[in-house]
MIDOSE-1310 file (N, C-alpha, C; in nm, 2 decimals, decimal comma, always signed):
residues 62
xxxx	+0,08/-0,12/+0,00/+0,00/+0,00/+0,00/+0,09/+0,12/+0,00; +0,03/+0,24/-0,09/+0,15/+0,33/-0,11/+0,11/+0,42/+0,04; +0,23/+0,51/+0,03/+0,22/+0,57/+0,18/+0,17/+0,68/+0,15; +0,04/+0,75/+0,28/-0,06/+0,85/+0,24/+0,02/+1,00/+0,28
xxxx	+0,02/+1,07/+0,18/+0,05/+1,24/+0,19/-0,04/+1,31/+0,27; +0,01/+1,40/+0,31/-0,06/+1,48/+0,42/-0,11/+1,59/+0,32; -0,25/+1,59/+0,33/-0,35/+1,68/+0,27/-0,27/+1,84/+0,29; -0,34/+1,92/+0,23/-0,33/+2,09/+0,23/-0,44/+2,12/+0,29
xxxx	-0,46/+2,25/+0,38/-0,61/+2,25/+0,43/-0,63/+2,33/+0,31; -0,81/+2,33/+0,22/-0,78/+2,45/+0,10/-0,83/+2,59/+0,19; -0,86/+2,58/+0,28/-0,88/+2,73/+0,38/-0,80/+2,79/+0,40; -0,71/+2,76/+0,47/-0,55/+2,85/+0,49/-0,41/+2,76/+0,50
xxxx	-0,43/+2,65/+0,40/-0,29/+2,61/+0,35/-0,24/+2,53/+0,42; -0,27/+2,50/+0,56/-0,17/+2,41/+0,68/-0,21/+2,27/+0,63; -0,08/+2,17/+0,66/-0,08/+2,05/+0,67/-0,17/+2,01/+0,75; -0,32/+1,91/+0,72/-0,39/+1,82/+0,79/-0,36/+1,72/+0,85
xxxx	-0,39/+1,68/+0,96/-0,37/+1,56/+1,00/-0,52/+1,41/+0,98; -0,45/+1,30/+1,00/-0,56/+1,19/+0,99/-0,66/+1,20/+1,11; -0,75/+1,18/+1,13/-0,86/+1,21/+1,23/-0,94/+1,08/+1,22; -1,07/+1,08/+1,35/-1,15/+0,96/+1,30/-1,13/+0,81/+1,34
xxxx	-1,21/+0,73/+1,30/-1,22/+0,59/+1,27/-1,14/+0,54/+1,19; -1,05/+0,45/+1,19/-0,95/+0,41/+1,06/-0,88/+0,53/+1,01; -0,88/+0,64/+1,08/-0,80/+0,74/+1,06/-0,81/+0,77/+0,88; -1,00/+0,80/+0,88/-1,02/+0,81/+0,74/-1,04/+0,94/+0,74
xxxx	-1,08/+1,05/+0,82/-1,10/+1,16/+0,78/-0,94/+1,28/+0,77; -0,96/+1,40/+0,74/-0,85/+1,48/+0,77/-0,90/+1,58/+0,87; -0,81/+1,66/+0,92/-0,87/+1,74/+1,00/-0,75/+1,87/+0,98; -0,76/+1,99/+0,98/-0,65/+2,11/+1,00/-0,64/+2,13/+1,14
xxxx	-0,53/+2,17/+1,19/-0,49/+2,18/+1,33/-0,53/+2,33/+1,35; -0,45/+2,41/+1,25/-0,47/+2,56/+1,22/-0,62/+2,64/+1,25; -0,70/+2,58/+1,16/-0,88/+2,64/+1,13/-0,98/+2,54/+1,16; -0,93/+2,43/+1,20/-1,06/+2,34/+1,24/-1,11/+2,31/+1,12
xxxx	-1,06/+2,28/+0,97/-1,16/+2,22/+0,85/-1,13/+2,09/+0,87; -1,26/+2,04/+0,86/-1,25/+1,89/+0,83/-1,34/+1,82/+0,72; -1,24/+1,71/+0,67/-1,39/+1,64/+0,52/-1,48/+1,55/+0,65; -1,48/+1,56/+0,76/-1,53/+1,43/+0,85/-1,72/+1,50/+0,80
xxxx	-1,82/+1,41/+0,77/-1,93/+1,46/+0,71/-2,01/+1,45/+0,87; -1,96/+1,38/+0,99/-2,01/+1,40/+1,11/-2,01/+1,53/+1,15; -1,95/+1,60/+1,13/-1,88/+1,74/+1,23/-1,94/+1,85/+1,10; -2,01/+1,94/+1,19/-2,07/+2,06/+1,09/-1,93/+2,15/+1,07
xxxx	-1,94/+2,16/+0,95/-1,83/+2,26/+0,83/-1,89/+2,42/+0,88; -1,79/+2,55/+0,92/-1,82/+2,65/+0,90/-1,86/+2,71/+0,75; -1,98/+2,85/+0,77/-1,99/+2,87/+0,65/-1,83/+2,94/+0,56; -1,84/+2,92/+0,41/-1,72/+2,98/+0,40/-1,75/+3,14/+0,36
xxxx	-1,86/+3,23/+0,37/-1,78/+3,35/+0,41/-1,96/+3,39/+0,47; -1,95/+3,56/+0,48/-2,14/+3,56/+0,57/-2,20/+3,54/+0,40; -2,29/+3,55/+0,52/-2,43/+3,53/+0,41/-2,55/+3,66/+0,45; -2,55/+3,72/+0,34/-2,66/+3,83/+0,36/-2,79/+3,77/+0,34
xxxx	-2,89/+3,77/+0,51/-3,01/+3,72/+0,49/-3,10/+3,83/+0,58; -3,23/+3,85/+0,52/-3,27/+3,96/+0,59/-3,38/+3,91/+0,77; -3,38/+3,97/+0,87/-3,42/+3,94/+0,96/-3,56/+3,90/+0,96; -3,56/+3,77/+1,03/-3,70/+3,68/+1,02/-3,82/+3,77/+1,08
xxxx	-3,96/+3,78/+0,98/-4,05/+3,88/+0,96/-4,04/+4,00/+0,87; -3,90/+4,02/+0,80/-3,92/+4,15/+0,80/-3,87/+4,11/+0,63; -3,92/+4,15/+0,57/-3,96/+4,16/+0,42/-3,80/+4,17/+0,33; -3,73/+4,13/+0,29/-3,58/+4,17/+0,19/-3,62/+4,34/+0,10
xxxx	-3,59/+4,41/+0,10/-3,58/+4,52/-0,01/-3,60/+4,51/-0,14; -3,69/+4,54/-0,22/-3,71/+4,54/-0,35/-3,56/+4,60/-0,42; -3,52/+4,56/-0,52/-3,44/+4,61/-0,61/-3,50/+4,69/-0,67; -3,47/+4,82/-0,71/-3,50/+4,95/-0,76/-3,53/+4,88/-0,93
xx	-3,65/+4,87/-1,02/-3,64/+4,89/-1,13/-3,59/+4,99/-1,21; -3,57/+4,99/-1,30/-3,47/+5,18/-1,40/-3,56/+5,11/-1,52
């Protein structure tokens, strides 16, 4: 079995480590990203959503 390379995190570049069961997932030591599909992923950047009840802004027609 060939020998496994240590991932890139693609968030901020640091070497991953193996994580997990059978040491199948990766994990970043740096930012916390993981492919582990158990563990919730941060969003990757905000998200403009408008406050619950209150209507989004029409876009201005021209």
């Amino acid at each position: 079995m060939p020998p496994i390379l240590p991932k890139r995190c693609s968030t901020c570049g640091t070497r991953c480590v193996k994580t997990g069961e059978n040491l199948a997932y990766w994990l970043c030591p740096n930012c916390g990203w993981t492919d582990d599909p158990a563990v919730l992923q941060p969003l990757s950047g905000p998200v403009d959503e408008a406050p619950e009840g209150v209507p989004a802004p029409e876009p201005d027609a021209q």
